[in-house]
C-alpha positions as CSV (number, residue, x, y, z in Angstrom):
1,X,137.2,-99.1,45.3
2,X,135.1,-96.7,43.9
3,X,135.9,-94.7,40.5
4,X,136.9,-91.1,40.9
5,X,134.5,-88.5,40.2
6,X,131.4,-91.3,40.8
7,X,131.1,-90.1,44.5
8,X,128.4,-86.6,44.5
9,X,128.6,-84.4,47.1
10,X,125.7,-84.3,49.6
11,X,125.6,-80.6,49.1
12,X,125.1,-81.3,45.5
13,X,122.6,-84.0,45.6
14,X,120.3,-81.3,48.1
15,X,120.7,-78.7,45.1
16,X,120.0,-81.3,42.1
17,X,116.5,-82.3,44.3
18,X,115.6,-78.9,44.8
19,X,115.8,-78.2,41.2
20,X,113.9,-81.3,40.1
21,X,111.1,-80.3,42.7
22,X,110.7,-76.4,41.4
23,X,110.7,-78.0,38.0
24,X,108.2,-80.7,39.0
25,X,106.0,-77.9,40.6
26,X,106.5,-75.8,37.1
27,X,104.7,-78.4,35.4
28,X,102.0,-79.6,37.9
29,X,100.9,-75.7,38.1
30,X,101.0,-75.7,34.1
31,X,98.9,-78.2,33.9
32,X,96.2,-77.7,36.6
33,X,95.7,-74.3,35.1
34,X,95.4,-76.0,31.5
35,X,93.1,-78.4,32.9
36,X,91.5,-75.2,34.9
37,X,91.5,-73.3,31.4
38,X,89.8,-76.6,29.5
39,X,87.2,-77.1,32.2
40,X,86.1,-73.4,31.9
41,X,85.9,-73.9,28.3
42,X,84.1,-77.2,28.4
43,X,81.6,-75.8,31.5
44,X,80.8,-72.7,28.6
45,X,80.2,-74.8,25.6
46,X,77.6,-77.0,27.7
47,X,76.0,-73.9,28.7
48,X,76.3,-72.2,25.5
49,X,74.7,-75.9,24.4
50,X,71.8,-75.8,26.8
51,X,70.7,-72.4,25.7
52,X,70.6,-73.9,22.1
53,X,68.9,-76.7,22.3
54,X,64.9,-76.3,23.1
55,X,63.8,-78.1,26.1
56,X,60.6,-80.1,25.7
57,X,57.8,-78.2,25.2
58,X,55.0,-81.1,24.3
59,X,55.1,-85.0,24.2
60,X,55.8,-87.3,21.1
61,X,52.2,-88.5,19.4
62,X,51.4,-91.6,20.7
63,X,51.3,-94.8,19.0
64,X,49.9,-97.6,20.6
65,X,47.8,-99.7,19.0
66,X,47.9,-103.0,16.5
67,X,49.6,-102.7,13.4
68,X,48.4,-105.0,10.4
69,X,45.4,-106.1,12.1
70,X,43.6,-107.9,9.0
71,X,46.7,-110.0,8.7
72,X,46.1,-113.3,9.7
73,X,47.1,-115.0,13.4
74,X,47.5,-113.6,16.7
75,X,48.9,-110.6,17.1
76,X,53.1,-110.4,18.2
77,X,53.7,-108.0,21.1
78,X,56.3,-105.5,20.9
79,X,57.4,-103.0,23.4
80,X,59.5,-99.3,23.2
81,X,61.6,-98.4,25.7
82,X,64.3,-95.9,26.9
83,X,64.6,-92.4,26.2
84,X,63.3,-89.7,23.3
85,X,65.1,-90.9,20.8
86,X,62.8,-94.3,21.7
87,X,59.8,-92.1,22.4
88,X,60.3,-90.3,19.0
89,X,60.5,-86.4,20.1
90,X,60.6,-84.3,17.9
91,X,58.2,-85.8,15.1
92,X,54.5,-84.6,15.0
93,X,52.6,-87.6,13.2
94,X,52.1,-90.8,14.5
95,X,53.1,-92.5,11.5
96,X,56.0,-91.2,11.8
97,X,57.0,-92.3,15.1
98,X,60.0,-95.0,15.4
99,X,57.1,-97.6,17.1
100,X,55.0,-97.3,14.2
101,X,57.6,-97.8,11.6
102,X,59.3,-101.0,13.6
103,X,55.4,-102.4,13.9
104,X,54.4,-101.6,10.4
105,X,57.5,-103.2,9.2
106,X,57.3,-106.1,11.2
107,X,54.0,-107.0,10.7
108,X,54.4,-106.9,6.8
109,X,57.8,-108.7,7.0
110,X,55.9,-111.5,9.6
111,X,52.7,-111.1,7.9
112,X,50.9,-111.0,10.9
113,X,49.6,-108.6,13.4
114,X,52.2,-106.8,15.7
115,X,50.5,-104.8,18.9
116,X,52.9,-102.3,19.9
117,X,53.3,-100.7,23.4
118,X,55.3,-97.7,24.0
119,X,57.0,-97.3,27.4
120,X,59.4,-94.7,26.7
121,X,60.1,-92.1,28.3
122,X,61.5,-88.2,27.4
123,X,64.6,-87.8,29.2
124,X,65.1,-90.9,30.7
125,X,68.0,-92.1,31.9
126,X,69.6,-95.7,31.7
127,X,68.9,-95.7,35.4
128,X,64.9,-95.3,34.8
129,X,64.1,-98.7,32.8
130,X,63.4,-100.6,35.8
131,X,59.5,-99.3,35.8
132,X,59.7,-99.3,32.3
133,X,60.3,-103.3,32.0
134,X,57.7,-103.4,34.9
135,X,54.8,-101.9,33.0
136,X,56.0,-103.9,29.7
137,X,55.8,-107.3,31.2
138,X,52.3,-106.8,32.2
139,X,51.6,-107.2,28.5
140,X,53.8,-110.4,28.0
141,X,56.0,-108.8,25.2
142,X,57.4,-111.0,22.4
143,X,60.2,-108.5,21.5
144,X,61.5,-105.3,23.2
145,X,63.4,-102.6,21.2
146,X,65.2,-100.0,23.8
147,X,67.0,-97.0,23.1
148,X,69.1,-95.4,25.6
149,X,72.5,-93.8,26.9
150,X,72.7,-90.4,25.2
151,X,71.1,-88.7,28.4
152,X,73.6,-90.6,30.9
153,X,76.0,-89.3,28.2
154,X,75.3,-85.3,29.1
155,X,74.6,-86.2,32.5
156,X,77.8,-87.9,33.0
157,X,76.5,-90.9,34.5
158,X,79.0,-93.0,35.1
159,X,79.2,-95.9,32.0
160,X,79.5,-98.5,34.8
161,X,76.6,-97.5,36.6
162,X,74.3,-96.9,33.1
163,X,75.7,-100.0,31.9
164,X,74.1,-102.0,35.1
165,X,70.9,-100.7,35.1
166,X,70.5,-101.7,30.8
167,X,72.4,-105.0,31.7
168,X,69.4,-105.0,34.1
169,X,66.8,-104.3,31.9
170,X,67.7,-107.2,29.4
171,X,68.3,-110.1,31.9
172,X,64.4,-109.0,33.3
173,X,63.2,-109.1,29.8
174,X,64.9,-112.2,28.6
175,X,63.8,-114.4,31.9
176,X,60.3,-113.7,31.0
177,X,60.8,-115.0,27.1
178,X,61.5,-111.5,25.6
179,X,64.1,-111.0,22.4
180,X,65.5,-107.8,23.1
181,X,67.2,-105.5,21.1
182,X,69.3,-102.6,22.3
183,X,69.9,-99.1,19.8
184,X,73.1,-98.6,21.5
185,X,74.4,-94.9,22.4
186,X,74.1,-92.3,19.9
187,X,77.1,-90.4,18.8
188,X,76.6,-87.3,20.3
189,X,79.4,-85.6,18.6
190,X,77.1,-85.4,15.6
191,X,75.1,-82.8,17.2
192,X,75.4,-79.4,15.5
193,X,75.1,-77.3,18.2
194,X,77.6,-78.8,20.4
195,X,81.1,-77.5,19.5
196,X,84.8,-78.3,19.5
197,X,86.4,-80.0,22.4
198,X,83.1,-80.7,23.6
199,X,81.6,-82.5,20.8
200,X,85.2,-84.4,20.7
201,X,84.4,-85.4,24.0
202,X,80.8,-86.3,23.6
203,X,82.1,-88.5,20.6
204,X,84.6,-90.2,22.6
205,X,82.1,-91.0,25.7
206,X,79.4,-91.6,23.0
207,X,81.4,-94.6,21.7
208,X,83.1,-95.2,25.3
209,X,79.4,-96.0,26.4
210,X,78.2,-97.5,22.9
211,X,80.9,-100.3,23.2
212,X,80.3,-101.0,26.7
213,X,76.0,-101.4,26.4
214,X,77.3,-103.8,23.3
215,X,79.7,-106.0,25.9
216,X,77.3,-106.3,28.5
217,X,74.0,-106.7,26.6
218,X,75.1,-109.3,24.5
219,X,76.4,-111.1,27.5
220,X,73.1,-110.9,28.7
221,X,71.3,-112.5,26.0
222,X,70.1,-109.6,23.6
223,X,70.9,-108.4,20.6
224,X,72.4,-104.7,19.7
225,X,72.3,-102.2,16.9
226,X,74.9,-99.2,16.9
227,X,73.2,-96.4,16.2
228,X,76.5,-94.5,16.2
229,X,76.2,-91.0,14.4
230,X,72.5,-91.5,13.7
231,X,73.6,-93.5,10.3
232,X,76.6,-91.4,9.7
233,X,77.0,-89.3,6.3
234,X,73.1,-88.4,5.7
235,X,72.9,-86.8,9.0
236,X,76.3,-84.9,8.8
237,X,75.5,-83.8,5.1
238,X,72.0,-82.8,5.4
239,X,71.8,-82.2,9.1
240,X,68.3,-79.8,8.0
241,X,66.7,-82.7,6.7
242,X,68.2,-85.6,9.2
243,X,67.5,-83.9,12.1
244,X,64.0,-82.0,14.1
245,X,63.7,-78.6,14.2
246,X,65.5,-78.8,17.7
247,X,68.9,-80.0,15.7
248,X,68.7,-82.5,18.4
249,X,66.7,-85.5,18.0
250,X,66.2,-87.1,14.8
251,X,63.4,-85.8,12.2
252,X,60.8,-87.7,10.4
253,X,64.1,-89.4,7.8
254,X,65.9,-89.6,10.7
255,X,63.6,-92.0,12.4
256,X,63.2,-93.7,9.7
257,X,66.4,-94.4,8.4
258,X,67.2,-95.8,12.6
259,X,64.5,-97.8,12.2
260,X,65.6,-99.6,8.8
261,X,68.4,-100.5,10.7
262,X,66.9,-101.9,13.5
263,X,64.6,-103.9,11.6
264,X,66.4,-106.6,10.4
265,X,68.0,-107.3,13.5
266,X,64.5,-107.5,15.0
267,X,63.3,-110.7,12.5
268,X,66.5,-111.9,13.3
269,X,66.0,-112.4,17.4
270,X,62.8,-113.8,16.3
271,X,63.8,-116.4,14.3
272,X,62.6,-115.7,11.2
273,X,63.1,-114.6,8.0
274,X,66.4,-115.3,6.0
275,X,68.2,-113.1,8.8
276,X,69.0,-116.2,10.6
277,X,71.3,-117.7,8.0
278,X,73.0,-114.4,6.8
279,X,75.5,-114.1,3.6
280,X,78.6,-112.3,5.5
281,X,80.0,-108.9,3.7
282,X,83.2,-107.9,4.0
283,X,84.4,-107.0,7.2
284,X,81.8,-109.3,8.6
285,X,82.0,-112.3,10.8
286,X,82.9,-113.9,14.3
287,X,85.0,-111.8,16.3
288,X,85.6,-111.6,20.5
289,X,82.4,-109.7,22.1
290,X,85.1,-106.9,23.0
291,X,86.6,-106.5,19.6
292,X,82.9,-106.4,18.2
293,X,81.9,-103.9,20.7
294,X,84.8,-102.0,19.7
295,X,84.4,-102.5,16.0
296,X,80.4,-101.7,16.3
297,X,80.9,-98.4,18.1
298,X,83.0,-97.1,15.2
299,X,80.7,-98.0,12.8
300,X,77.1,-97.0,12.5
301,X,74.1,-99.5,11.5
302,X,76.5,-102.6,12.7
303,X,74.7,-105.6,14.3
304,X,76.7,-107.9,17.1
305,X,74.7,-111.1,18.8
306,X,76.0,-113.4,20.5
307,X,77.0,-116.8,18.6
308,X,79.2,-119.8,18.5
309,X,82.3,-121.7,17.5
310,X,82.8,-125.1,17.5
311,X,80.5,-125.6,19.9
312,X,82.2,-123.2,22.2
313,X,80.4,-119.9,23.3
314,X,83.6,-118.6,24.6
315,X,87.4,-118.5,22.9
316,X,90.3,-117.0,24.3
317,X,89.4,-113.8,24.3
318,X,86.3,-113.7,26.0
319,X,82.4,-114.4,24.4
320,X,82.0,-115.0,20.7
321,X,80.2,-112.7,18.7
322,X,78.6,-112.5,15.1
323,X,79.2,-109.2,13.6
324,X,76.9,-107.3,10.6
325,X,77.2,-104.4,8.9
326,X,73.8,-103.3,7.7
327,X,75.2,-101.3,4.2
328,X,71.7,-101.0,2.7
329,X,69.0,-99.8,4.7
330,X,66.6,-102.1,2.8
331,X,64.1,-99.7,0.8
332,X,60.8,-101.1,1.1
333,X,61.8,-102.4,4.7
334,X,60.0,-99.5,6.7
335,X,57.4,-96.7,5.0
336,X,59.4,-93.9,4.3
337,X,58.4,-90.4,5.2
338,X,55.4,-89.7,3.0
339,X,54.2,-93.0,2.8
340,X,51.7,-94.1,5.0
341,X,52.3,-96.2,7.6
342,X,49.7,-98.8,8.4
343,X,46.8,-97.1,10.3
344,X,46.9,-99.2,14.1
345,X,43.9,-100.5,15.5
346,X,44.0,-97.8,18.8
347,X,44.2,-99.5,22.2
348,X,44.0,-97.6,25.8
349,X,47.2,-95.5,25.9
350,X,49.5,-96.6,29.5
């Protein structure tokens, strides 16, 4: 038997559904039109941030050429891929060009001659590599240094689809014999003229996408660099000085300070230098590829490469991975702004 009062009306039960549904459409209309309201304010900002920030108006000095060219041997090909930030927009020297610091540091820390090659491209997309690595791989490269992401990031490429054309990139380069290292995403959210939510959002898809090129291109054999908020606390306390007169793409420090951090992960992937055997910091050490990936996108200047344990590539948890924190952009690593690079021996530019 059933207990009194458990039994509701049909009548009742009709009402109680109606209810629930005008309450249900309440809500859904409150928040489409939120959504409506945040898109609108979103669709502004971007706007409001393309007005800001110059477009092109001249390409980056070139800097092709050999670096260190009365040091003794033959010289170690290196190539420069991806987008401005690669290409260096926004200096006006070539000495000051990211190529020509990671050359001239490379050469003095191998002590022998480094011929660079610069593919990169102004605006490029993840998507655009493929004719990039083409062109490199004519010249045999010993080590290629790409930096891309932040235009799939304010083009809204999907991270998938950006992370399949680098993932591309680095299997190409690393079946022809190429060390690879990858300046992951930048955090976009560090960019002055983009504003509250949207610079919230850039941060979140910067790192979204930052973690996702460390996953895959480790996988793949290379080596990454989190680039993060350009090198964090410099950048956001003297964004003048840090950044080009666009107060978009890193200034003559700027590219200097990214380069000091890719540096040492460079004579790493090589194989030489005491790189290889590393003294771990704290917070350093073997973690999953995805909790590195994780890790790395949160913190700037933080190296992940693939590694070992026990014998085992994989654990539980998927690949294993060596994490680094590079805490001390090694002065006397690179030249700084100032100080003269070394002067390349020119070669045709491509």
């Amino acid at each position: 038997m059933g207990v009194a009062g458990s039994v509701v009306p049909a009548g009742s039960r009709w009402r109680r559904a109606r209810q629930l549904a005008r309450v249900a459409a309440i809500g859904t209309g409150a928040t489409a039109a939120a959504v409506v309201a945040t898109g609108g304010v979103l669709a502004g900002q971007a706007r409001q941030a393309r007005r800001t920030i110059p477009m092109a108006e001249a390409p980056p000095p070139r800097c092709d050429g050999v670096y260190g060219a009365k040091l003794p041997g033959p010289p170690l090909t290196m190539v420069v891929l991806g987008d401005s930030s690669a290409a260096s927009y926004g200096v006006h020297r070539r000495r000051e060009t990211l190529g020509a610091l990671l050359a001239t540091g490379l050469s003095r820390r191998l002590h022998r001659p480094v011929r660079l090659r610069r593919f990169a491209v102004v605006g490029a997309l993840s998507a655009g590599l493929g004719p990039q690595v083409e062109s490199a791989l004519e010249g045999d490269p010993d080590i290629a240094v790409i930096l891309v992401g932040g235009n799939d990031v304010t083009n809204r490429t999907p991270s998938a689809l950006a992370v399949r054309h680098l993932v591309g990139a680095v299997r190409t380069l690393r079946a022809a014999g190429c060390e690879v290292v990858v300046g992951t995403c930048p955090d976009l959210g560090a960019i002055q003229p983009i504003q509250p939510p949207l610079r919230w959002l850039a941060r979140r898809w910067s790192r979204q996408l930052a973690a996702a090129q460390t996953v895959a291109v480790v996988e793949a054999g290379g080596w990454t660099v989190s680039l993060g908020d350009l090198l964090g606390p410099r950048f956001a306390a003297e964004p003048t000085r840090m950044f080009a007169w666009d107060r978009f793409h890193p200034s003559a420090e700027g590219y200097a300070v990214a380069a000091a951090a890719l540096l040492p992960t460079m004579v790493s992937a090589l194989g030489a230098g005491p790189e290889r055997r590393p003294v771990l910091g704290h917070g350093e050490g073997v973690r999953s590829l995805p909790q590195a990936a994780h890790e790395a996108a949160r913190h700037a200047g933080t190296e992940v490469s693939g590694t070992q344990v026990r014998g085992r590539d994989r654990g539980p948890a998927g690949r294993w991975a060596q994490l680094r924190r590079r805490t001390f952009f090694g002065v006397g690593v690179v030249p700084q702004p100032g100080a003269a690079a070394d002067s390349p021996t020119l070669e045709g530019t491509s």
